[in-house]
C-alpha positions as CSV (number, residue, x, y, z in Angstrom):
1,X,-5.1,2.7,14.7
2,X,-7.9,0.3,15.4
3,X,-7.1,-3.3,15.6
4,X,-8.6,-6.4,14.3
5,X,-10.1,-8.7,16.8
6,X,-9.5,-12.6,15.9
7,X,-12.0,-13.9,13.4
8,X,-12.0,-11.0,11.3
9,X,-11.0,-10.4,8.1
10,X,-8.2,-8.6,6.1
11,X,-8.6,-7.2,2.0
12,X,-5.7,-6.3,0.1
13,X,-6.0,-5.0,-3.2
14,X,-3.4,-3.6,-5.8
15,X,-5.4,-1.2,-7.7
16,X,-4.0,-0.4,-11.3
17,X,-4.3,2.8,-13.8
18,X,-6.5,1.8,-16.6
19,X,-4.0,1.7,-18.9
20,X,-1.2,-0.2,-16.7
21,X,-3.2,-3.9,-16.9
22,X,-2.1,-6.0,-14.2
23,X,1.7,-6.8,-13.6
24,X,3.9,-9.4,-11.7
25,X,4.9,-7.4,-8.3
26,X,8.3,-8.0,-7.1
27,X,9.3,-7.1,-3.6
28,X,12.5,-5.2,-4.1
29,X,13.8,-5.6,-0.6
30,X,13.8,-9.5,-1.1
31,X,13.0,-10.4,-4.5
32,X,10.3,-12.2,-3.7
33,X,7.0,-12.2,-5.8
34,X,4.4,-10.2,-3.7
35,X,1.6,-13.3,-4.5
36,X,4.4,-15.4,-2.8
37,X,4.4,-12.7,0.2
38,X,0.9,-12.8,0.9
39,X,0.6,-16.6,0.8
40,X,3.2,-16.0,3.1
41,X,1.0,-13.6,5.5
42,X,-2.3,-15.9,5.0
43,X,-0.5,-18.7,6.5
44,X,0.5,-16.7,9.1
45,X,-2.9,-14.8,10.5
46,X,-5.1,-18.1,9.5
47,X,-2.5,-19.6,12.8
48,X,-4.6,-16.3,14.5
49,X,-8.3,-16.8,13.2
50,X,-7.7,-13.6,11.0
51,X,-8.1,-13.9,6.9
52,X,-6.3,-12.4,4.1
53,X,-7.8,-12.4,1.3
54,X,-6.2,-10.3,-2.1
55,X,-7.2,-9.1,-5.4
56,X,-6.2,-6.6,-8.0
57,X,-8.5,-4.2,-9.6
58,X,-8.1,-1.2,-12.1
59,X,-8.5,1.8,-10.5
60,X,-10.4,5.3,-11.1
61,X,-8.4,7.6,-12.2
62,X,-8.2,9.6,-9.0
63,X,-4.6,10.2,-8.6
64,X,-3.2,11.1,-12.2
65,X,0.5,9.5,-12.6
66,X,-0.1,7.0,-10.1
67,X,-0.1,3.3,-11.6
68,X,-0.5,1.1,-8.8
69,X,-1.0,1.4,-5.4
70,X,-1.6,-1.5,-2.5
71,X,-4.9,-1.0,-0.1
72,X,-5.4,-3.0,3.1
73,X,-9.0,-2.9,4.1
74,X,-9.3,0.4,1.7
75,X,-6.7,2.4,3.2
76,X,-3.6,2.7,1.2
77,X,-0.3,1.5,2.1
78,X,1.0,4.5,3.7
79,X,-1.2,5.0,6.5
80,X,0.2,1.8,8.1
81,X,3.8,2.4,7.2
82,X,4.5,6.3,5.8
83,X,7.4,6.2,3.8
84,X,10.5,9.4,4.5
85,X,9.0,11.7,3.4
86,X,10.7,13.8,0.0
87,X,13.4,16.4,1.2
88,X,10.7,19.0,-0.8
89,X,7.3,18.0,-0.5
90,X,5.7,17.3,-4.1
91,X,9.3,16.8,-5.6
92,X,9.0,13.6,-6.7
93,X,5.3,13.3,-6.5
94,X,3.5,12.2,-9.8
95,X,0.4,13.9,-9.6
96,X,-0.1,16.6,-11.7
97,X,-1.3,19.2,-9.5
98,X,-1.4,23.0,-8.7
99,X,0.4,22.7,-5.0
100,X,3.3,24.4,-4.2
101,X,6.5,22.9,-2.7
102,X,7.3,26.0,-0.6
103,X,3.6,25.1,1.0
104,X,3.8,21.6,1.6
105,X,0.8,20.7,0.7
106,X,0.3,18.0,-2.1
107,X,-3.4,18.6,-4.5
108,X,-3.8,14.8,-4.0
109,X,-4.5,15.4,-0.2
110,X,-1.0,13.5,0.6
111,X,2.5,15.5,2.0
112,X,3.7,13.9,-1.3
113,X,5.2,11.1,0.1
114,X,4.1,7.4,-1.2
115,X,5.5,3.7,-1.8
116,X,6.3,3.4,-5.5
117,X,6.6,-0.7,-4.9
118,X,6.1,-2.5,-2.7
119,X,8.6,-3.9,-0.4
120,X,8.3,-7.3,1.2
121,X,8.8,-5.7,4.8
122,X,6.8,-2.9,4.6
123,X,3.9,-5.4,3.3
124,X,4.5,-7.4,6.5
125,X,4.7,-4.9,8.8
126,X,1.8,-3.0,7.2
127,X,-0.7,-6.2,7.3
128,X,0.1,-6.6,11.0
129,X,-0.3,-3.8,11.5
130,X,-3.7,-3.9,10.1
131,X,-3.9,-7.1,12.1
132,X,-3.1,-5.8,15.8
133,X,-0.7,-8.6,15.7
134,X,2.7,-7.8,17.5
135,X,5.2,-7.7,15.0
């Protein structure tokens, strides 16, 4: 995973389904408002010469069932920090799709396995991740 040299930059978005709108994201680890978390963060790699910066958009409607999702520098969440992955792939995955669990393959490209918030730890690790800082 490529790291950030110092002076660089960091995007985070929350991308929404169309229908969704945007919605307060609580971290359900701590509680904590995930605005309040990346205030948090932004404090923390300015110290570094890295910035954060966040938004929230809608999203295409590439992944049917999925209403949010959290990007950092386009990639999603998940290829920083993979969540444990489903005892059978695709059994709890959203997406409406023609993949079979006995394959393991998921019709959305994924093994089926995705963050459905957005925990405060996995946030912070993710972004340093992202950042090459040590963690």
């Amino acid at each position: 995973m490529p790291v950030k040299p110092a002076g660089r930059s960091i995007i985070l978005t929350i991308e929404h389904s169309p229908d969704e709108g945007m919605l307060p994201h609580i971290c359900p680890d701590t509680g904590r408002r995930l605005e309040e978390v990346i205030s948090d963060l932004q404090s923390l790699l300015e110290e570094r010469g890295i910035a954060l910066s966040f938004s929230e958009t809608v999203a295409a409607p590439a992944v049917p069932g999925r209403f949010h999702r959290l990007l950092i520098d386009g990639r999603p969440l998940e290829d920083f920090v993979p969540p444990r992955k489903p005892l059978r792939p695709c059994a709890e995955c959203p997406c409406s799709c023609d993949a079979s669990p006995e394959s393991g393959k998921c019709g959305s490209g994924g093994d089926g396995a995705y963050w459905d918030d957005f925990p405060e730890s996995v946030v912070r690790l993710a972004v340093l991740k992202a950042a090459g800082v040590k963690h």
